[in-house]
N, C-alpha and C positions, 0 to 999 in steps of 0.2 A: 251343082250350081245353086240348088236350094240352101243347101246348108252356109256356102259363103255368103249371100246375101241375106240372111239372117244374121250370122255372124258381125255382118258389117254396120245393120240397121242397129243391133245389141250395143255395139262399142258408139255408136251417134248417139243413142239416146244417155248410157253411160257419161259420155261427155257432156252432152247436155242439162245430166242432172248438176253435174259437177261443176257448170258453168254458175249454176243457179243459185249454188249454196252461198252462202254467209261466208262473208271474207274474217277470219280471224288475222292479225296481225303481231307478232309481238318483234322485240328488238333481238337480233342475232348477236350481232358484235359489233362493234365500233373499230373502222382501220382507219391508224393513223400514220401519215407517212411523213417521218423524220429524215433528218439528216445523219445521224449517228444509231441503231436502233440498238445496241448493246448498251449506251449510256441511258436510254428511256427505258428497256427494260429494268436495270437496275433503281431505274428512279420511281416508278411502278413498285418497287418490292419494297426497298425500302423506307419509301416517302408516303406512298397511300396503301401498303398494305395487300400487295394483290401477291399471287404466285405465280411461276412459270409451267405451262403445258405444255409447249408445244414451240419450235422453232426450227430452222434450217434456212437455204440458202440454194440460189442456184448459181448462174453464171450472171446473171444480171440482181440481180437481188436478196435483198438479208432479212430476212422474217422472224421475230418473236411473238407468243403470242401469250397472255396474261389470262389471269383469273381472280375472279371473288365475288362474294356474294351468295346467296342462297342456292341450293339443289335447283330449286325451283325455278326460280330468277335469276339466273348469273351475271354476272357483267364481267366481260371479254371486250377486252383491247386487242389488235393486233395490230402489231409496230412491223413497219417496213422501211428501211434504209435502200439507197440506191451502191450498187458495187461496180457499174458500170453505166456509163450515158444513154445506154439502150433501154434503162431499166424505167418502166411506167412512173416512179417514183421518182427518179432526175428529172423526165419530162415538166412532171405535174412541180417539182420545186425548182423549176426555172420560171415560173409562170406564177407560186404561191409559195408564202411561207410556210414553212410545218405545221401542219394542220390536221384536220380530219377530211379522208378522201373518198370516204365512203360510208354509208349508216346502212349497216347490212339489216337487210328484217327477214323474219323467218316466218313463212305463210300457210295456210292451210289448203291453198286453192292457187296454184301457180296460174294456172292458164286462164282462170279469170281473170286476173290481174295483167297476163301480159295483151290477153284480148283487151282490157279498158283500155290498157297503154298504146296499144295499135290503134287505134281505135282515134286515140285521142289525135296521136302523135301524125305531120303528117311527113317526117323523115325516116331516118334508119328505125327500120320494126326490130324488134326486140326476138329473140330466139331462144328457146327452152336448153340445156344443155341435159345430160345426165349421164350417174354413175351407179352401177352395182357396186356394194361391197362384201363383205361376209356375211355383216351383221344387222347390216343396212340397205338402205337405196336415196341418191342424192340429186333431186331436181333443183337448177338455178340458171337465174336469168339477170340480166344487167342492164336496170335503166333509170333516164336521167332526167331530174326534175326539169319544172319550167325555166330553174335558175342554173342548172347545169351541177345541182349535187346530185353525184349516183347513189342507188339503192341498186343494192345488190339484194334479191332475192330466192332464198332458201325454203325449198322445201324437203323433210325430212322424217324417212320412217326409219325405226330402228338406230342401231348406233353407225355415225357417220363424222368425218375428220371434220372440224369446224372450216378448211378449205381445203376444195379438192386439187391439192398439190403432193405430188409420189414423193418430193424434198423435204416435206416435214415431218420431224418425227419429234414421236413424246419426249418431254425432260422429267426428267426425276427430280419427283419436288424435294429439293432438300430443307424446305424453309415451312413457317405455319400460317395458315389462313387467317390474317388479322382480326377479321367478323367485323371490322368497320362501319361496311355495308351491306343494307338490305338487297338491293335490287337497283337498276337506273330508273331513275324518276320521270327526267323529263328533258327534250333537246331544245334548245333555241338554235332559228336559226335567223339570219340576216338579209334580206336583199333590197337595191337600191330603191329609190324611188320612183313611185310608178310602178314596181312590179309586183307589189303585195297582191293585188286583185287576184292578178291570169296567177301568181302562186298555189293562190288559196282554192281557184279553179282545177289546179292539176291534180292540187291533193284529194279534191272532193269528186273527180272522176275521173282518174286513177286509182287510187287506194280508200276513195269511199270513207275521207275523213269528214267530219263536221266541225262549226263552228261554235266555238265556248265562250270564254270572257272577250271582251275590247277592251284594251286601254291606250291612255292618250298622256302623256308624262309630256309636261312642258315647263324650262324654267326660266332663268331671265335668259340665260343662255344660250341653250338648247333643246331636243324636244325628237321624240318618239310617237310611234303608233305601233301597237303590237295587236293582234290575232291571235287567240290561242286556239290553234283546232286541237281535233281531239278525235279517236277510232272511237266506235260506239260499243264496240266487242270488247278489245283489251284496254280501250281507255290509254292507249299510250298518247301523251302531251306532246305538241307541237307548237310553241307559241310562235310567231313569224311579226319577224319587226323591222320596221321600215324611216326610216329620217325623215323628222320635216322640217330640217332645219342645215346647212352647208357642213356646221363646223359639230353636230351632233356626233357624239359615240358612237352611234351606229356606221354617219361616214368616214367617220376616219378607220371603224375596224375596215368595210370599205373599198376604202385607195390603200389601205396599206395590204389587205388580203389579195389587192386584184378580183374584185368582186363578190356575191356572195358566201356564204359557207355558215357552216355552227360555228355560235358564237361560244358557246358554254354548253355544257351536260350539267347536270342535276344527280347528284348520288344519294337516294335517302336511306336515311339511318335511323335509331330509333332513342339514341343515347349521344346529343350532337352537341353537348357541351363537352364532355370526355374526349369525343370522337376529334374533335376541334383544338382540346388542347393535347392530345398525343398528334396529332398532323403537325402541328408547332411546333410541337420538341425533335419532328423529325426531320423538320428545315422545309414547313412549307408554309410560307408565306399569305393574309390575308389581307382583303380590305377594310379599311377602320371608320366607324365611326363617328362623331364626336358626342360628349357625354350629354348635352343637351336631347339627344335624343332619344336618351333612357329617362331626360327628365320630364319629357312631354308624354311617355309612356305610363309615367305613375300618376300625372295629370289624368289619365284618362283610368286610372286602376287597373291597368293591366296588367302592373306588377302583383296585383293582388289574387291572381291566377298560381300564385308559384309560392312555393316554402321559401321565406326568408334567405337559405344556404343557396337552392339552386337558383333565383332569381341575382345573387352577389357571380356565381360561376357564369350566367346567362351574360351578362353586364361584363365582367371581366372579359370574355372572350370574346366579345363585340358581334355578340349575336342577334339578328334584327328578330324583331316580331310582328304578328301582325292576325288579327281576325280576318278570316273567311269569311266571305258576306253568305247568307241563307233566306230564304222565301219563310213567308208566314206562315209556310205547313209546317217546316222544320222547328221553329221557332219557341214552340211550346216547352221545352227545357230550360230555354233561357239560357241554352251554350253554346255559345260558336266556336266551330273549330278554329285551331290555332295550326298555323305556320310559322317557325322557326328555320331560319335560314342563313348560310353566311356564303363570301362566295373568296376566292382567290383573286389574287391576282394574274397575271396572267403568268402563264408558264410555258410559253418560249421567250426569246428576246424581243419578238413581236408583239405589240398590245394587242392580239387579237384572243386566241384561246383561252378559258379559263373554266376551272369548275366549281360548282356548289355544292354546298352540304343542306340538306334538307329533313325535314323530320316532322313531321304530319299526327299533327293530336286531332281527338274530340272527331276522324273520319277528316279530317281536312282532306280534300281533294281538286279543290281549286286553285287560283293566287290571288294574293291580298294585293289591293294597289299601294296601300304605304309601303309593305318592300319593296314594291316595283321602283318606288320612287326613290327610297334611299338608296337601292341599287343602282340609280342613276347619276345620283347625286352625288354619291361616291365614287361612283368609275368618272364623273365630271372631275372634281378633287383631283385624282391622279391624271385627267388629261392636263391639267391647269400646271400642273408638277413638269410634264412633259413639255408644255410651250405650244400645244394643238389647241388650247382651248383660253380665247383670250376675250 
């Protein structure tokens, strides 16, 4: 009797320490559920460059699952098709367009986490699952923000299947890892007006994010408010952007989304002028421009940051720029870092999804508001194309 009540008090305090510890977070994989998942695999390979891991299928659903990027940092897609109406993926694209349905993150500390979320939350509590495997051991849990996007949460010792599904099995990669990309940078995400606050409340106890830049993008048009939080461990970016205005971008991504969701991912690279014109030659599509705005850029000498050849390649491929703002400790160089950034258009039939190419000089780890602004001003341009924005 002594020894189980010892026993027992050992594993309470065990938990306790563990409760205590430092939430590490970083990004697992991105699931995105389509309607075709054999055509976005392919468009995955041969359009940005990634390779195939891992796929299968059961009686309801078609699963592929992509790769690239760094040992270190990977970025994993996993694509999911519906093969029957039963399948979580018909559900969810009866309700949304093709999108992303989940931002899995991979934790160091599950039960912290799912204790904040109990905690916070006062409906369905969230449940630990778990799996042994050979090589490995696989704890996950499944929960959903204040806007109704899941995190699916991963923890993980050893080697373990990026989902614990018995229907998927490795693919032999027949193809080469393009090097593209470094790592994923950063998600946006979207929701309605009025719900940014309790958002920004979930993330900051729930997942123990904090708050980073504001900004406030307004044009005769239309008009934004963005959040950018941010984990204090891994530094993963979350900017959270909200409309103040009927006919803004944000609401139309919106009503045509059915409500919130990622707007965009961020892929940074380190070579985004090359990187930008191989994605072109491979049929993917960008937003433009116009040249007035490389000419208020040398107005200010910023082209004078770059060699002659690559600031002609920066210019050609309509790549925006922009300084990093810095505090007067930093300052003493007299160099601020630089952000380089371009973004897609969108890539479903839906104006909603799209990605960016990013590439971070001089430590840049913030956002510059003049991209924030031609980013808007340019996805304004192509609403105006559309007939949404009058």
């Amino acid at each position: 009797m002594y020894i189980v009540l010892m026993t027992s008090f050992a594993t309470d305090i065990i938990f306790k320490e563990k409760l205590n510890q430092e939430i590490n977070i970083e990004i697992d994989h991105i699931h995105l559920y389509v309607k075709d998942t054999v055509y976005w695999k392919k468009w995955f390979i041969n359009v940005m460059g990634f390779y195939s891991i891992a796929g299968g299928s059961d009686e309801h659903t078609n699963t592929e699952i992509v790769k690239t990027g760094s040992q270190k940092n990977p970025i994993i897609f996993v694509i999911s098709s519906p093969l029957s109406c039963q399948s979580p993926v018909a559900k969810y694209l009866e309700v949304h367009p093709p999108g992303i349905a989940d931002v899995a993150l991979r934790v160091n500390n599950l039960e912290k986490i799912v204790a904040n979320y109990n905690l916070f939350e006062n409906g369905i509590k969230a449940i630990i699952q778990e799996k042994k495997y050979s090589q490995g051991y696989l704890k996950w849990s499944e929960i959903y923000s204040a806007n109704g996007l899941t995190h699916t949460l991963f923890e993980r010792r050893g080697f373990t299947p990026i989902l614990p599904r018995k229907w998927l099995k490795k693919r032999q990669n027949n193809g080469v890892d393009k090097n593209y990309f470094l790592e994923l940078d950063h998600l946006v995400l979207n929701v309605p007006k009025g719900e940014m606050a309790s958002t920004i409340k979930w993330y900051e106890k729930v997942l123990e994010f904090e708050k980073k830049q504001f900004f406030k993008i307004e044009t005769p048009q239309s008009g934004l408010s963005s959040q950018v939080m941010f984990h204090p461990v891994s530094n993963i970016q979350l900017p959270i952007n909200e409309p103040i205005s009927k006919n803004s971008q944000i609401q139309e991504f919106l009503d045509v989304n059915n409500g919130s969701g990622i707007q965009h991912i961020a892929l940074r690279t380190n070579k985004i002028a090359e990187v930008t014109q191989q994605l072109r030659q491979n049929g993917l599509t960008f937003l433009n421009v116009p040249n007035t705005y490389y000419e208020k850029l040398a107005k200010i000498n910023l082209n004078l940051k770059f060699e002659p050849e690559e600031w002609q390649k920066i210019v050609q491929e309509n790549i925006l720029l922009d300084e990093e703002e810095i505090n007067e400790k930093e300052s003493w160089n007299n160099s601020h870092p630089l952000l380089l950034q371009i973004f897609t258009k969108p890539i479903f039939e839906q104006p909603t999804f799209f990605f960016e190419i990013i590439e971070r000089r001089q430590q840049a780890k913030g956002f510059g508001e003049g991209n924030f602004r031609a980013l808007f001003e340019a996805i304004e341009r192509e609403q105006k194309k559309r007939g949404t924005l009058i």
